[in-house]
C-alpha positions as CSV (number, residue, x, y, z in Angstrom):
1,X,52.9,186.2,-69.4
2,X,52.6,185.5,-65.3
3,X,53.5,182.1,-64.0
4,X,51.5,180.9,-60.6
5,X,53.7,180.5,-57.8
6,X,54.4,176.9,-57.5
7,X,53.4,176.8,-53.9
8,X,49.6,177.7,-54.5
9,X,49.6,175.0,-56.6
10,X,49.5,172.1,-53.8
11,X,46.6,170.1,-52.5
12,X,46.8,169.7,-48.8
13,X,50.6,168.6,-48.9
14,X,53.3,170.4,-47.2
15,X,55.5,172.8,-48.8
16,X,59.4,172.7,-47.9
17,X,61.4,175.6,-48.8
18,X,63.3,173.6,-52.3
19,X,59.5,173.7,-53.3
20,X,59.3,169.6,-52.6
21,X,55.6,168.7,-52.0
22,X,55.8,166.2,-48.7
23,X,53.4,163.4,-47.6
24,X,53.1,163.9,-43.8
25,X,54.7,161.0,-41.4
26,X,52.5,158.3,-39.7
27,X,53.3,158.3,-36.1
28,X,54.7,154.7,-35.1
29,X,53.7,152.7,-32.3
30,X,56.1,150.2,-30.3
31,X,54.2,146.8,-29.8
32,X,54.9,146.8,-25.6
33,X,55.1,142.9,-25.7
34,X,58.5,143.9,-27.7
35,X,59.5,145.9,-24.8
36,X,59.4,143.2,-22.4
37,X,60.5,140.3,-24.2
38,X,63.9,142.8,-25.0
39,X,64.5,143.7,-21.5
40,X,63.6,139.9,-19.9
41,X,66.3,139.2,-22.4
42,X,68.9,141.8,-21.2
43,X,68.2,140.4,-17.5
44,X,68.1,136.6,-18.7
45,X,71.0,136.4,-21.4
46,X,73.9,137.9,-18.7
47,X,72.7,135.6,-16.4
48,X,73.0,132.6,-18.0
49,X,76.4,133.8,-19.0
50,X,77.2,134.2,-15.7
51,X,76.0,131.1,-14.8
52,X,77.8,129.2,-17.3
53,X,81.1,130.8,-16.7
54,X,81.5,132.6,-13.4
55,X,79.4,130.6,-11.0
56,X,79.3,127.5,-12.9
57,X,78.7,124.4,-10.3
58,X,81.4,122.6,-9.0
59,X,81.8,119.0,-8.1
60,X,82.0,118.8,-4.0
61,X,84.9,116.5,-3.3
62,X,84.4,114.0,-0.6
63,X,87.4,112.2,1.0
64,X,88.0,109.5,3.4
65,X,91.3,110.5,5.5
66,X,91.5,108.3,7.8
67,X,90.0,105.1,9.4
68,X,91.0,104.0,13.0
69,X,90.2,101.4,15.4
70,X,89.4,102.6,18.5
71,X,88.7,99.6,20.3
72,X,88.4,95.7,19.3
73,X,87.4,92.8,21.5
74,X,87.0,89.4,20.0
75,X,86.8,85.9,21.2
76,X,86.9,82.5,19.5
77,X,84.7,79.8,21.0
78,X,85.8,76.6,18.9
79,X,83.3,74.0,20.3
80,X,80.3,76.2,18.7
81,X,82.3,77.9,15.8
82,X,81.4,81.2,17.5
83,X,82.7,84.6,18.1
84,X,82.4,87.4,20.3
85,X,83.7,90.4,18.6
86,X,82.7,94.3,19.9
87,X,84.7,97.0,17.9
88,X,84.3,100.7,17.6
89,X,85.8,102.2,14.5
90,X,86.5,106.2,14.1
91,X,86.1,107.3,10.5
92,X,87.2,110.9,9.6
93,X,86.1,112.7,6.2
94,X,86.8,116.0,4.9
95,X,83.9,117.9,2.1
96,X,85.3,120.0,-0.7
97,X,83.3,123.2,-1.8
98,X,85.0,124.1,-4.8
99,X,82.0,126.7,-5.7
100,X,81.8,130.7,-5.6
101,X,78.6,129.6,-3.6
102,X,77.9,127.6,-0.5
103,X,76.0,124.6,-0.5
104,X,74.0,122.8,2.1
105,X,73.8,118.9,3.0
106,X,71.2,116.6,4.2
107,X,71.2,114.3,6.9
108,X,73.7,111.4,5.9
109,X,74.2,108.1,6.9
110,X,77.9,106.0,7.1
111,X,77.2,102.9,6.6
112,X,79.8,99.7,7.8
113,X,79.8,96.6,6.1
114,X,81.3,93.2,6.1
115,X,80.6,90.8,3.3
116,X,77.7,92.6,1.8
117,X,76.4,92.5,5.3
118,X,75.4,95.9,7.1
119,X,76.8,95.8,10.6
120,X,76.7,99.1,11.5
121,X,75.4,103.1,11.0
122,X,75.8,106.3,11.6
123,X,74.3,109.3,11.2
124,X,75.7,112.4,9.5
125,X,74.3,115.7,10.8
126,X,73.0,117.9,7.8
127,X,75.3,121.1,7.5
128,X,76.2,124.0,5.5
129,X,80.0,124.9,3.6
130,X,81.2,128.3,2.6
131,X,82.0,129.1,-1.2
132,X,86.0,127.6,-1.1
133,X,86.0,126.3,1.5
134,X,86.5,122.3,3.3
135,X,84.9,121.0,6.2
136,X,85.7,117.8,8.1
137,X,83.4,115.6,9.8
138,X,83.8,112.7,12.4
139,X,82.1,109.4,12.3
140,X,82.3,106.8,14.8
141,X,80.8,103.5,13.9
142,X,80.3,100.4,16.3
143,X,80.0,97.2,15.0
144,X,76.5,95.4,16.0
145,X,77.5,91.6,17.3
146,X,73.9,90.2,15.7
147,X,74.8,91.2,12.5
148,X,77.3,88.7,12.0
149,X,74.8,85.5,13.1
150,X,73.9,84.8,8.8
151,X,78.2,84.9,8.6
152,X,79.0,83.2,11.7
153,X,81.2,80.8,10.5
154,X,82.9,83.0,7.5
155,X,83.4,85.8,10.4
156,X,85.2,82.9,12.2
157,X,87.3,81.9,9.5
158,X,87.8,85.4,9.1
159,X,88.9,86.2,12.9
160,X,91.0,82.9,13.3
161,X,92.8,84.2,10.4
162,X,93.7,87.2,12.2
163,X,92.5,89.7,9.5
164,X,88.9,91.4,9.4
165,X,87.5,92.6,5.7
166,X,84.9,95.7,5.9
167,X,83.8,98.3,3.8
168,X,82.2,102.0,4.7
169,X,79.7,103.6,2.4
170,X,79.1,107.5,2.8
171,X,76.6,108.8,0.7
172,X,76.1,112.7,0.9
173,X,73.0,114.9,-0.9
174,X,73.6,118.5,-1.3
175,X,71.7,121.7,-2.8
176,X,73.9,124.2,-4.7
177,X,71.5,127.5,-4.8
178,X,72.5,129.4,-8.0
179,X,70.3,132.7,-8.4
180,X,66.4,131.3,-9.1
181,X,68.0,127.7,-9.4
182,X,69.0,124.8,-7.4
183,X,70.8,122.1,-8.4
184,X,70.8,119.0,-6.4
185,X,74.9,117.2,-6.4
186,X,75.5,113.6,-4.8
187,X,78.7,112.4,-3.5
188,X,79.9,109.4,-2.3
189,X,82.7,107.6,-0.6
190,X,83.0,103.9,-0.4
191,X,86.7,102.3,1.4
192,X,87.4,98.7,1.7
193,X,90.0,97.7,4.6
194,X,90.8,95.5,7.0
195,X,91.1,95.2,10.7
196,X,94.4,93.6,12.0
197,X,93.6,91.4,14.6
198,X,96.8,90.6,16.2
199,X,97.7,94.5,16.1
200,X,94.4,95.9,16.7
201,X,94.5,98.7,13.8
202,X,92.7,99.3,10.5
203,X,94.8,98.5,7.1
204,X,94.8,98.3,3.7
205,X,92.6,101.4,3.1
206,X,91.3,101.6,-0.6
207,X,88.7,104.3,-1.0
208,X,86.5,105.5,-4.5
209,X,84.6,108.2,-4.8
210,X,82.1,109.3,-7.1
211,X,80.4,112.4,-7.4
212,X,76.7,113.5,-9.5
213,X,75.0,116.6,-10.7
């Protein structure tokens, strides 16, 4: 009795050597939309590690270091309640860029008041600080006379008692630029004081200092 030879037997399958009748493979097709979105993740994903560890922002530090009196000139004129006063104040402040990055600034303004009342301004030059690194800028404010007319006679009261209350306001806006992203930060600076009549310096400085992202 003959037996057929098992591989004559099959029907358009393949044949392996153990005598296993195979069903061919289907070719497979990658869906390119998978593609992308894989590798805009393997850009995206280290970067917002990066961002949120490495070259996280930073909160610039702003500080007041000093407030001088450059010049004073006052006079009293009793019979009206009136006073002449002309003084030129010298404020100096120091920027903190704490970031791996620099950062630019806007143009600023330092602003002087007395009472609630602005007397004087200043304009702060827009400028640019290195990553880690502090800048210091100069300020010199000059008090306007016809600012004082709605406080005439508190100013008086103020003079005759030999000892001048004011208050500067710095407000700084600066862009940090991190990779496709830029992130606005606000700082400011606010100091009360006094001028010393009699001695002809500032006193008292109490500064605060906020700062935004």
């Amino acid at each position: 009795m003959e037996v057929g030879s098992s591989s004559s037997s099959s029907k358009g399958g393949k044949v392996f050597p153990s005598g296993v009748v195979g069903v061919p493979r289907r070719p497979i097709y990658r869906n390119p939309c998978f593609s992308a979105i894989a590798i805009l993740l393997a850009v995206v994903i280290p970067i917002v590690i990066l961002g949120c560890t490495v070259f996280k922002v930073k909160k610039p530090k702003t500080t007041i270091d000093s407030i001088i009196l450059d010049d004073l000139s006052v006079s009293l004129y009793s019979d009206s309640v009136g006073v002449s006063l002309n003084a030129t104040i010298d404020v100096s402040l120091s920027i903190k860029n704490p970031n791996r990055i620099g950062i630019k600034y806007k143009n600023a303004t330092a602003l002087l008041n007395y009472r609630g009342t602005q007397v004087g301004q200043v304009t702060i030059p827009a400028g640019e600080i290195s990553a880690h690194n502090t800048v210091g800028v100069n300020v010199t404010l000059t008090i306007f006379a016809d600012r004082f007319l709605s406080e005439s006679k508190q100013l008086y009261s103020d003079v005759k008692a030999g000892s001048l209350p004011l208050n500067t306001y710095i407000r700084i806006s600066a862009k940090v630029k991190l990779l496709f992203f830029k992130i606005k930060v606000i700082a400011t600076a606010s100091c009360d004081f006094t001028i010393d009549i009699s001695k002809k310096r500032a006193a008292d400085q109490k500064c605060k200092y906020k700062t935004k992202l």
